[in-house]
Structure formats: structure tokens, C-alpha cells
Backbone as JSON, one array per atom type, in Angstrom:
{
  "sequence": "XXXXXXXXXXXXXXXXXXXXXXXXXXXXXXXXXXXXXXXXXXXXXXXXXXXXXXXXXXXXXXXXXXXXXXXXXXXXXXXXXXXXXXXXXXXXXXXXXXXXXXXXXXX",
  "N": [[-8.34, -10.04, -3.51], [-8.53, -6.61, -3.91], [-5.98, -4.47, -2.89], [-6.32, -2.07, -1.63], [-6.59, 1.13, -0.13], [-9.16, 3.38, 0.86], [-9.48, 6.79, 0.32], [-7.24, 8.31, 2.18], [-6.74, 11.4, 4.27], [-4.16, 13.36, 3.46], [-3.88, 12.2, 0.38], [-6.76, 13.02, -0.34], [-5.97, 15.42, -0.19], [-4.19, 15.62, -2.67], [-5.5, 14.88, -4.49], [-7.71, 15.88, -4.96], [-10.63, 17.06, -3.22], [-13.16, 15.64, -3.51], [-14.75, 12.5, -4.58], [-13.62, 10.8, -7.62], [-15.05, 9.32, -8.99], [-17.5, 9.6, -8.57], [-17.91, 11.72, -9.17], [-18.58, 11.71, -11.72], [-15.95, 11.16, -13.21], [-12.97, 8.96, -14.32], [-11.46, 7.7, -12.21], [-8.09, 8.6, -11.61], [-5.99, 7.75, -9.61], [-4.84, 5.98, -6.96], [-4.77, 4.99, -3.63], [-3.2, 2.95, -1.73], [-3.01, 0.22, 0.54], [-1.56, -0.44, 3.27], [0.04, -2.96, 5.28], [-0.05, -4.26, 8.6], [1.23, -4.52, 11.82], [0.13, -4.2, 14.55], [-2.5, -4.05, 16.35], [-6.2, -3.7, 15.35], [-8.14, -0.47, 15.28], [-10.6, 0.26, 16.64], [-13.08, 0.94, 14.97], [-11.82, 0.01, 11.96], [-11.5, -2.18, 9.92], [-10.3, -5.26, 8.46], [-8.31, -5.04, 5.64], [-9.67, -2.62, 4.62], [-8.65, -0.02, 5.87], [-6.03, -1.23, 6.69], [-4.39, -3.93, 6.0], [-4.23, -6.21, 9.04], [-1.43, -7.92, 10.26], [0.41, -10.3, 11.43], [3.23, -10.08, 13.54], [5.15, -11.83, 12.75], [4.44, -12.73, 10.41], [5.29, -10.88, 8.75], [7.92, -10.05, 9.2], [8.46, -12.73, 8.09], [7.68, -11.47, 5.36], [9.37, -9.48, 4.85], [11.97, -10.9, 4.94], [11.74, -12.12, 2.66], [11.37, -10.39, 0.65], [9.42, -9.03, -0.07], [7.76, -6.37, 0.34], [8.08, -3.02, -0.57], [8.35, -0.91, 0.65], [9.08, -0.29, 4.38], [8.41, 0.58, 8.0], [8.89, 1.35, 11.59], [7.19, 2.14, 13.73], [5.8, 3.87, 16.63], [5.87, 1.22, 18.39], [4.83, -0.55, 16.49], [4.82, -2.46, 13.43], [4.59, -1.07, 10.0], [4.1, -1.44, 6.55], [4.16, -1.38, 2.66], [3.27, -3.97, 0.34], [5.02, -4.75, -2.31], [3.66, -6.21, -4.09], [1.07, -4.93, -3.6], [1.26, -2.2, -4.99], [1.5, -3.32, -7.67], [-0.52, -4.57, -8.5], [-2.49, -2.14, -8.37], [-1.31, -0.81, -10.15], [-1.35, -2.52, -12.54], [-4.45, -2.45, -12.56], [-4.38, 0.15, -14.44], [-4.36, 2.59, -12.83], [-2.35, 5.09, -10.67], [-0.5, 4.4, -8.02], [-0.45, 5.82, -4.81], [1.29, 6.96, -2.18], [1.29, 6.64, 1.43], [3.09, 7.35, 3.49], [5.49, 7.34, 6.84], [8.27, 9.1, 6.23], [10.43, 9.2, 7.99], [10.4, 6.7, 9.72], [10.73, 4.84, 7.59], [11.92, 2.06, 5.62], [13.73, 1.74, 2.82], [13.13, -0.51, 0.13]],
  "CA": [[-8.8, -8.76, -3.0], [-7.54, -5.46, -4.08], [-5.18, -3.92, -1.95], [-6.07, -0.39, -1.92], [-7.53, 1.72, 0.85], [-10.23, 4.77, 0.85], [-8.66, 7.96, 0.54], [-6.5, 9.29, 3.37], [-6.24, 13.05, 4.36], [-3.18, 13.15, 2.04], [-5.07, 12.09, -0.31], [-7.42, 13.68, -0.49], [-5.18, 17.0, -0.58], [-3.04, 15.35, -3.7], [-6.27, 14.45, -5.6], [-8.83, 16.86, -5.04], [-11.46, 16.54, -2.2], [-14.04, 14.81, -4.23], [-13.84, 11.17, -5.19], [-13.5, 11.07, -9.02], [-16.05, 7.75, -9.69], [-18.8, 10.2, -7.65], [-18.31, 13.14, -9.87], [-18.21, 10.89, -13.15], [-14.97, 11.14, -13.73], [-12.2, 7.83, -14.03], [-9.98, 7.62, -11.23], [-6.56, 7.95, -12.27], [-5.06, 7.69, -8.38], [-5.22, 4.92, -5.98], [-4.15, 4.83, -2.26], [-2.05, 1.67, -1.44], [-3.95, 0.04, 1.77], [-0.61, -1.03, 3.85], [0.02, -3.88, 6.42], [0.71, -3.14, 9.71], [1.44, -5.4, 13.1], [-0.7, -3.26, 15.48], [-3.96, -4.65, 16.67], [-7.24, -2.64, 14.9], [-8.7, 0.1, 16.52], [-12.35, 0.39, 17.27], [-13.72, 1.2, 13.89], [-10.82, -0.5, 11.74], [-11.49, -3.16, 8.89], [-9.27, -5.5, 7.65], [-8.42, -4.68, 4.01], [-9.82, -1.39, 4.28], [-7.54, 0.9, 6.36], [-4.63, -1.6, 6.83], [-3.82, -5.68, 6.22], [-3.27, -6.36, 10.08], [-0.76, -9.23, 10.04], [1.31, -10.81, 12.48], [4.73, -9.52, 13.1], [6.16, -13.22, 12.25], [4.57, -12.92, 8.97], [5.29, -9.43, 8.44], [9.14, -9.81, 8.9], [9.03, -13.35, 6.65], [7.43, -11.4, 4.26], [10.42, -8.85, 4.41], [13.17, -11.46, 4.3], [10.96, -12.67, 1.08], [11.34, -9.16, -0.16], [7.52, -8.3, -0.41], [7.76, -4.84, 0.43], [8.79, -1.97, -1.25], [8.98, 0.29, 2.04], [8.66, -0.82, 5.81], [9.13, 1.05, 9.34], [8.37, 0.64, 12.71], [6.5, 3.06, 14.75], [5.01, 3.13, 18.29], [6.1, -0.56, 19.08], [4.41, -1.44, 15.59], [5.1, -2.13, 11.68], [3.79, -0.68, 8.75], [4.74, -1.5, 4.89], [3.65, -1.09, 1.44], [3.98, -4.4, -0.22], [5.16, -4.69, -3.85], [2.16, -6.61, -5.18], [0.27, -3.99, -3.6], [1.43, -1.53, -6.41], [1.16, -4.12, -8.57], [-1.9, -4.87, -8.6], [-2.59, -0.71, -8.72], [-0.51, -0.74, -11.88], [-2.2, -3.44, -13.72], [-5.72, -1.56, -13.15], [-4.29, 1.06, -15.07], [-4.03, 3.47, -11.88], [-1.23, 5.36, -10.14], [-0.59, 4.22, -6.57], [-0.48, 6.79, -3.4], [1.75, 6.31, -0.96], [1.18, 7.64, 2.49], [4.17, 6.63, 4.46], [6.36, 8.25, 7.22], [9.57, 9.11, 5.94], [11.05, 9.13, 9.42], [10.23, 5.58, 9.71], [10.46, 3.88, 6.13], [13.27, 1.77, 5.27], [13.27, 0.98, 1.64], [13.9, -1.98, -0.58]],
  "C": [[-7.8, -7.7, -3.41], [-6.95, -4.69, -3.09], [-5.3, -2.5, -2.39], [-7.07, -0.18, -0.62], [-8.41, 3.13, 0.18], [-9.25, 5.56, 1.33], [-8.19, 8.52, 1.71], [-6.95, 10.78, 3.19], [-5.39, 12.99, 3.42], [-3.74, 13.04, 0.87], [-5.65, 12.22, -0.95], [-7.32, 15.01, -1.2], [-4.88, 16.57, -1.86], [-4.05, 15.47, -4.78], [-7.28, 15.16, -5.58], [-9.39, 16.27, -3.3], [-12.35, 15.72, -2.47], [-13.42, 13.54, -4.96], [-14.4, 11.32, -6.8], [-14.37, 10.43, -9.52], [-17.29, 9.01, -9.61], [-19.21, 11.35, -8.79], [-18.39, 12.91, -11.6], [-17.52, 11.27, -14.13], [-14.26, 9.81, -13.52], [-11.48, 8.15, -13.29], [-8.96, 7.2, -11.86], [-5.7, 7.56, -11.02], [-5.58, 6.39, -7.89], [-4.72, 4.65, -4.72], [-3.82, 3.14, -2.02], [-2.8, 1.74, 0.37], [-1.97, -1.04, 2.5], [-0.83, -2.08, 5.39], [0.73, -3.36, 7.25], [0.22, -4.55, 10.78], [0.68, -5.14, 13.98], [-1.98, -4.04, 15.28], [-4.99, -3.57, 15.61], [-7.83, -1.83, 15.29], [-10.24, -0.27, 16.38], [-13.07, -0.09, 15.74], [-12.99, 0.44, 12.12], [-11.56, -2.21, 11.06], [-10.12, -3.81, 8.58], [-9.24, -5.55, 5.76], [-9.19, -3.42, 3.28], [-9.19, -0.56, 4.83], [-6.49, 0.31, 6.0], [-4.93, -3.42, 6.54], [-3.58, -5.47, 7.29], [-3.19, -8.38, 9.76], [-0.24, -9.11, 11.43], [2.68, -10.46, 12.2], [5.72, -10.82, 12.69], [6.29, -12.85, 10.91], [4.89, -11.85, 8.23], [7.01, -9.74, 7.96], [9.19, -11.46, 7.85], [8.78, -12.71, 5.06], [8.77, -10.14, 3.72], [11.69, -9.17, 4.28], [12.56, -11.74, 3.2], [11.4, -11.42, 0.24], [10.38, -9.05, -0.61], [7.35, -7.32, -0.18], [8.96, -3.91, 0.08], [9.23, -0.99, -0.11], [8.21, -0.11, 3.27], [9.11, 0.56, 6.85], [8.51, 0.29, 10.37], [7.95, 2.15, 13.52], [5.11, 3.1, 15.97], [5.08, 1.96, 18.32], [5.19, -1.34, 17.74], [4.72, -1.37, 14.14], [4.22, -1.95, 10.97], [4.47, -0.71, 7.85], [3.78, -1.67, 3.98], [4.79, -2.89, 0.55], [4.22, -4.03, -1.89], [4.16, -5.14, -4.85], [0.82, -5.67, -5.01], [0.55, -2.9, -4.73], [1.69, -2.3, -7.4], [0.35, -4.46, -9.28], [-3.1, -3.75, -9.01], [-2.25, -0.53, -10.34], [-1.45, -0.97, -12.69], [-3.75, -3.09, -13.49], [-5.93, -0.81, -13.65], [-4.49, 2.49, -14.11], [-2.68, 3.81, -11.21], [-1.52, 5.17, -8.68], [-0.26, 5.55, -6.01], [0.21, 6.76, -2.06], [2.05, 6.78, 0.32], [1.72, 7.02, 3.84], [4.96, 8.01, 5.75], [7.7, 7.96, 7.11], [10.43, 8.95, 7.11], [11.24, 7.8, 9.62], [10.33, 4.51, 9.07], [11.61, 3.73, 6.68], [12.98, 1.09, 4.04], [13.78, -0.44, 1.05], [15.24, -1.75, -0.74]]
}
């Protein structure tokens, strides 16, 4: 499965308002769909907003060094792993990364 989410706000702003496939143009962007510890809310897919994981596997995957940038906010984690822009790359797209700086801690 590709690890990418549907355009954020952010986004949206960076890349126009219109999605690029729609207006038949190639998408050159790609939003990075990040894992996060936090339950799902209401409306909330997995593998379309966020990977929710378990905070076990969350922090083995950050002694592993699988993420490029982690935090923790409101009592939960969020990171961007590395195969997630990886996987961006090698479709010939630029990843998106819609993190809070307040909160990251990088590789």
C-alpha cells in the first residue's frame, strides 16, 4: 500500500486548490500519510489520514530508525516514516510534509 494521504489544508495552499489528476495535469506533489498512536476519530481510515499503530510498535520502529521525523502531541505520536518518502520518490513525486515543528524530533 502506498503511503500517502489526500491533500491536507497545507496542501492544498502549497499546490494549488485543485487536484492536478482532476484537471489533467500529472501530479508532481504527494502528501506523506503519517503514523500516529492516537485512536481514529469518527470519520478516520486507516491508510488514508494516518497509519494508527500501537505505541510499542511505533517506538520499535524508532529504535529501528524508520522515521525520518517523530513528536508527541496531546498524550499521542505522530511520524513520517522513511519508506514513506521512499516509496513517494520512486513514483517519481515530491513528498509533503505536514508536521509540527514544535513537536518533531528528527533523525
Amino acid at each position: 500500500m502506498m503511503r500517502v494521504c489526500h491533500y491536507t489544508f497545507l496542501a492544498r495552499i502549497i499546490v494549488g486548490r485543485h487536484d492536478a489528476a482532476s484537471c489533467g495535469m500529472t501530479p508532481r506533489c504527494c502528501c506523506s500519510c503519517s503514523d500516529t498512536t492516537r485512536s481514529p476519530k469518527k470519520d478516520e481510515e486507516h491508510g488514508r489520514q494516518y497509519f494508527f499503530v500501537t505505541h510499542e510498535q511505533m517506538m520499535a520502529d524508532i529504535a529501528a530508525n524508520e522515521y525520518l521525523e517523530y513528536g508527541t502531541h496531546d498524550d499521542a505520536m505522530y511520524g513520517t516514516k522513511l519508506d514513506t518518502i521512499r516509496q513517494i520518490h520512486t513514483a517519481g513525486l515530491m513528498a509533503i510534509l505536514d508536521v509540527e515543528p514544535q513537536v518533531m524530533t528528527a533523525r
